[in-house]
ChimeraX commands (.cxc) that place a marker at each C-alpha (Angstrom):
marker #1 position 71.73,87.02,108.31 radius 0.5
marker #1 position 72.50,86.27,104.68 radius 0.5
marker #1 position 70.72,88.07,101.93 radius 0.5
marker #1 position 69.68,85.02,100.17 radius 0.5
marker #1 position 67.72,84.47,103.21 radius 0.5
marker #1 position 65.32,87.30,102.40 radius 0.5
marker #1 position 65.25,87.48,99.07 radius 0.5
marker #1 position 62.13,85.92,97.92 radius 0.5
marker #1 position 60.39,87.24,100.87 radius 0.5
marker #1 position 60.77,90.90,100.16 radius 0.5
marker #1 position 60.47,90.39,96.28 radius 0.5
marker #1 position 64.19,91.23,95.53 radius 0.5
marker #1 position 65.83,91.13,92.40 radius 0.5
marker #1 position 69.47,91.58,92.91 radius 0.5
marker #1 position 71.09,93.91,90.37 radius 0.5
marker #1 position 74.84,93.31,90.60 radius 0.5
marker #1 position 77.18,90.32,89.78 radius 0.5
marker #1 position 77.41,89.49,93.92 radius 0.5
marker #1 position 74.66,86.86,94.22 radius 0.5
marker #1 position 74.85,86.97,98.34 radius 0.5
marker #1 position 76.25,88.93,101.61 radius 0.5
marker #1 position 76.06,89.09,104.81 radius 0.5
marker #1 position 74.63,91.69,106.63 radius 0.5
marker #1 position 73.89,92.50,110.70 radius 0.5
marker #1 position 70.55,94.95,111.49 radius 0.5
marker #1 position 69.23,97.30,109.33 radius 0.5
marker #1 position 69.20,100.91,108.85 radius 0.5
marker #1 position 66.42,102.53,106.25 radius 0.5
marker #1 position 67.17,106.05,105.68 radius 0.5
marker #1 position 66.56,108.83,102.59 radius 0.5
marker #1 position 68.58,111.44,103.68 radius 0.5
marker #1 position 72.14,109.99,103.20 radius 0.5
marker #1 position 74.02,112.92,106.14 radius 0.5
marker #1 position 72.19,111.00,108.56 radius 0.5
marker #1 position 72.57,107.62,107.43 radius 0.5
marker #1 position 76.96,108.52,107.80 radius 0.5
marker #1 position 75.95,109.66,110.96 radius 0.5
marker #1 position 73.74,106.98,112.04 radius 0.5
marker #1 position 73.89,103.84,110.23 radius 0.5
marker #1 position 76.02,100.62,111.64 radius 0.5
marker #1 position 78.98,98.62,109.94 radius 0.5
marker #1 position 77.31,95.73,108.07 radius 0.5
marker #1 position 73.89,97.12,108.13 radius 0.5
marker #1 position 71.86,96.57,105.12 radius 0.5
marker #1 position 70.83,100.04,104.15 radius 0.5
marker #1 position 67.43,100.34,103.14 radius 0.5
marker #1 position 66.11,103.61,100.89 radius 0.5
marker #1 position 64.86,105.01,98.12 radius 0.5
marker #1 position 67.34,107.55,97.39 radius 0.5
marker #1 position 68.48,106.17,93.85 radius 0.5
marker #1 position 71.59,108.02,93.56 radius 0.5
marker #1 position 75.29,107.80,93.20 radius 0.5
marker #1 position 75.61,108.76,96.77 radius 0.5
marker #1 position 73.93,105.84,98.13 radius 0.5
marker #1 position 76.44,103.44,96.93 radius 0.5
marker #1 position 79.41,106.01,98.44 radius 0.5
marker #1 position 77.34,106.27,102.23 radius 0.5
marker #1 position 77.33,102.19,101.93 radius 0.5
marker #1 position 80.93,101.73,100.99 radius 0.5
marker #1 position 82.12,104.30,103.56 radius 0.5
marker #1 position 80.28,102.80,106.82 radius 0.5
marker #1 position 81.18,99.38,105.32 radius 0.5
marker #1 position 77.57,98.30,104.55 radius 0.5
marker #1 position 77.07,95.09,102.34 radius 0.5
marker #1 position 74.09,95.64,100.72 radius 0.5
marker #1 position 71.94,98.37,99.35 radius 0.5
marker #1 position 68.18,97.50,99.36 radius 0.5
marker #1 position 66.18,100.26,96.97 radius 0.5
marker #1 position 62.66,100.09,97.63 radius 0.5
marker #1 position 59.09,101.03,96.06 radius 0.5
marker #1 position 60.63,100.15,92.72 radius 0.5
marker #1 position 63.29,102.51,92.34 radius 0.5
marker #1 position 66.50,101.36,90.23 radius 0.5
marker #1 position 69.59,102.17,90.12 radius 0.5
marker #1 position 71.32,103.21,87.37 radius 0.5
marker #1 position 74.53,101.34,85.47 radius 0.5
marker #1 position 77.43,104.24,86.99 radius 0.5
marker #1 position 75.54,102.83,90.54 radius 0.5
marker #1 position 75.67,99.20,89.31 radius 0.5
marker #1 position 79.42,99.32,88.17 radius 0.5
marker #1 position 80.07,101.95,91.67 radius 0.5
marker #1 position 78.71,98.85,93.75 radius 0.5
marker #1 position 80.20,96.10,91.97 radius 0.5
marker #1 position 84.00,97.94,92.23 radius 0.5
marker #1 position 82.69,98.66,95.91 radius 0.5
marker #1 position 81.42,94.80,96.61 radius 0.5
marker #1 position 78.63,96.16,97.63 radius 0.5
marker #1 position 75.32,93.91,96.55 radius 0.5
marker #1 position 72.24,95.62,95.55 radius 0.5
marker #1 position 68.74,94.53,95.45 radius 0.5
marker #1 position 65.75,96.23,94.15 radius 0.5
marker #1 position 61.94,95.52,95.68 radius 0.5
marker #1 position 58.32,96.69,94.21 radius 0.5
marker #1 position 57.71,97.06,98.19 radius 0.5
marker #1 position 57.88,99.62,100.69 radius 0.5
marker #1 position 60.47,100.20,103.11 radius 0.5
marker #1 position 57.62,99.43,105.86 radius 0.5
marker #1 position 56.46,96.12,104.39 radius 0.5
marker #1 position 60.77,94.80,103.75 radius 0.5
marker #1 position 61.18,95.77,106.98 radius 0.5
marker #1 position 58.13,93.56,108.39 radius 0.5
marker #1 position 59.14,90.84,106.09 radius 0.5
marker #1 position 62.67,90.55,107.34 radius 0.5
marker #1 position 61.21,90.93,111.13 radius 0.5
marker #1 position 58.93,88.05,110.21 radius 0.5
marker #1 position 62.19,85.39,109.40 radius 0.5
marker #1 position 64.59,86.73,112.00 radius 0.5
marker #1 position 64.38,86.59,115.79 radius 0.5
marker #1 position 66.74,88.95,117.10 radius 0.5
marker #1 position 68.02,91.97,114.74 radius 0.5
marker #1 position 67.99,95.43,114.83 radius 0.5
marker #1 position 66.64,98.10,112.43 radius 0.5
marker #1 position 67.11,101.70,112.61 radius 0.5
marker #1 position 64.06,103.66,110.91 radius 0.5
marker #1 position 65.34,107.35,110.24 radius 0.5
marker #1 position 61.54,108.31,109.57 radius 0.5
marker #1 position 62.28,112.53,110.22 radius 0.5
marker #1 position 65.87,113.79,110.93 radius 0.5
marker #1 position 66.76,113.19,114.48 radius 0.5
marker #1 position 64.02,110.92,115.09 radius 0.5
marker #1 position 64.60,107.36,115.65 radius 0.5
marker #1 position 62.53,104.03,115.65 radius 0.5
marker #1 position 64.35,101.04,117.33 radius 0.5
marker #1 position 62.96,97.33,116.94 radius 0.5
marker #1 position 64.74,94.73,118.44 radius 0.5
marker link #1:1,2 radius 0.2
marker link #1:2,3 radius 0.2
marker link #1:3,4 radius 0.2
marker link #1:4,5 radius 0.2
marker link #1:5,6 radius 0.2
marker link #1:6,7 radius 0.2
marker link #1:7,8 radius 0.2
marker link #1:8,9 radius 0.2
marker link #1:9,10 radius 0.2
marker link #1:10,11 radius 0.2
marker link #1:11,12 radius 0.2
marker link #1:12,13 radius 0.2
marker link #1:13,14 radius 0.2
marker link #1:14,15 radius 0.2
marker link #1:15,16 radius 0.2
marker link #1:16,17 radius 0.2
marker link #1:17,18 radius 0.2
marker link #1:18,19 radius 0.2
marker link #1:19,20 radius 0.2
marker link #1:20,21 radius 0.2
marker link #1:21,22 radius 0.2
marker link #1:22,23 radius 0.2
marker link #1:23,24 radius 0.2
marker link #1:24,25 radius 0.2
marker link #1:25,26 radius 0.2
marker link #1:26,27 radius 0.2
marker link #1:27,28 radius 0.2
marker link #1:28,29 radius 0.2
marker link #1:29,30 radius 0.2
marker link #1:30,31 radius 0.2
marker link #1:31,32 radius 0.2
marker link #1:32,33 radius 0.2
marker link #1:33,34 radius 0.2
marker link #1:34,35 radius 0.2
marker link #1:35,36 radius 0.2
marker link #1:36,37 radius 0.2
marker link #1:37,38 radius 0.2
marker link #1:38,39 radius 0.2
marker link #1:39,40 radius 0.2
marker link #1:40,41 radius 0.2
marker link #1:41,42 radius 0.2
marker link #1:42,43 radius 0.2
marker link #1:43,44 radius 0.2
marker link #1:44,45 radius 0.2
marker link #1:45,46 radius 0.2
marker link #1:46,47 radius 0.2
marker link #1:47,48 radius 0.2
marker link #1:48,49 radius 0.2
marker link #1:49,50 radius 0.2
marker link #1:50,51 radius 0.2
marker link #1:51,52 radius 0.2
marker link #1:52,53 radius 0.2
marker link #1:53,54 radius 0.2
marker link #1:54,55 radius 0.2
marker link #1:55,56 radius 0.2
marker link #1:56,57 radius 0.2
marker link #1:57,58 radius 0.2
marker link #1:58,59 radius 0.2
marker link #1:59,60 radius 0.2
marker link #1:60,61 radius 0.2
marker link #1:61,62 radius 0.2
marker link #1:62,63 radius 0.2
marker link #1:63,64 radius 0.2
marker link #1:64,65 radius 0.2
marker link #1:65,66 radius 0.2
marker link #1:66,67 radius 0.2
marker link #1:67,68 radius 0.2
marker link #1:68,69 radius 0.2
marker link #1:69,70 radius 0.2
marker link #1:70,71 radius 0.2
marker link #1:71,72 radius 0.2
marker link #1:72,73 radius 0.2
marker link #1:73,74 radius 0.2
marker link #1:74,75 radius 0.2
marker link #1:75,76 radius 0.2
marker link #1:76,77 radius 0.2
marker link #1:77,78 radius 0.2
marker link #1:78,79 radius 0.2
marker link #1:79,80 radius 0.2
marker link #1:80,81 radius 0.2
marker link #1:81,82 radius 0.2
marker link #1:82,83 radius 0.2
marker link #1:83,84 radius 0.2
marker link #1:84,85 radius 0.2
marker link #1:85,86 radius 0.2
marker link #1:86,87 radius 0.2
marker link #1:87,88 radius 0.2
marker link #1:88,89 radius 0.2
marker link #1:89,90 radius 0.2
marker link #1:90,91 radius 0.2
marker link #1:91,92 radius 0.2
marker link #1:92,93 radius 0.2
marker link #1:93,94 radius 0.2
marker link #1:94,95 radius 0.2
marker link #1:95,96 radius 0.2
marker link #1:96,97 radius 0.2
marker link #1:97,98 radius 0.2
marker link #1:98,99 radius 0.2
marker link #1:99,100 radius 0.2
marker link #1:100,101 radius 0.2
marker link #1:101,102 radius 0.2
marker link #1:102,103 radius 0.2
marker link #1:103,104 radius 0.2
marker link #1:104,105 radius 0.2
marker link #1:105,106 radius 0.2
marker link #1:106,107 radius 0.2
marker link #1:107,108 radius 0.2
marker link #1:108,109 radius 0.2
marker link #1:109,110 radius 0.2
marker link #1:110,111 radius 0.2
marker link #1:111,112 radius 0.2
marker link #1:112,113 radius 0.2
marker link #1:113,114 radius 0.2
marker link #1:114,115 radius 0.2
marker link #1:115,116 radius 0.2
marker link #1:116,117 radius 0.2
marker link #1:117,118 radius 0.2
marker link #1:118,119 radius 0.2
marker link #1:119,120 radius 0.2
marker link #1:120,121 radius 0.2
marker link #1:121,122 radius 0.2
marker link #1:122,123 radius 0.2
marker link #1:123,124 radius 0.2
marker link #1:124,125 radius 0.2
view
């Protein structure tokens, strides 16, 4: 699914020069050790965690965008980290719950990955 295909329906405002990408399932996760050990290539990563670290877990498993919920924003080192990176990221006023039912809403057949607790899993598909 492309990104552009979302974007008014989870409220998005995309924050670096990429203006669309790609993406296959989705993983939303805070704590970043078990997004590396979880997450998918060309998921779109879904958190809250507004750190440097974020945009380093998304470039490493190869993950187009970065999707930072509840109003969080990144900062400009992320911005610029992402942009180097090609990464694209988007900022929502929503939750991850509601982006997540959004998304499920427009697309048939996808798969998200919900790390709600360490270790513990929710699979849609």
């Amino acid at each position: 699914m492309r990104v552009i295909e979302i974007l008014d329906k989870i409220e998005g405002t995309i924050k670096t020069s990429s203006n669309d990408a790609e993406f296959e399932g989705i993983y939303a996760g805070d704590l970043l050790s078990h997004v590396m050990a979880h997450a998918k290539e060309n998921n779109l990563f879904l958190t809250i965690m507004a750190n440097i670290n974020a945009i380093a877990v998304a470039s490493l498993l190869d993950m187009p965008v970065v999707v930072f919920a509840e109003g969080v924003n990144p900062t400009e080192e992320m911005i610029q980290k992402a942009d180097d990176e090609n990464i694209m990221v988007i900022c929502t006023p929503l939750n991850v719950v509601e982006v997540i039912r959004k998304i499920y809403e427009i697309w048939d057949t996808f798969m998200i990955y919900i790390s709600i607790q360490p270790y513990h899993h929710v699979q849609m598909s």
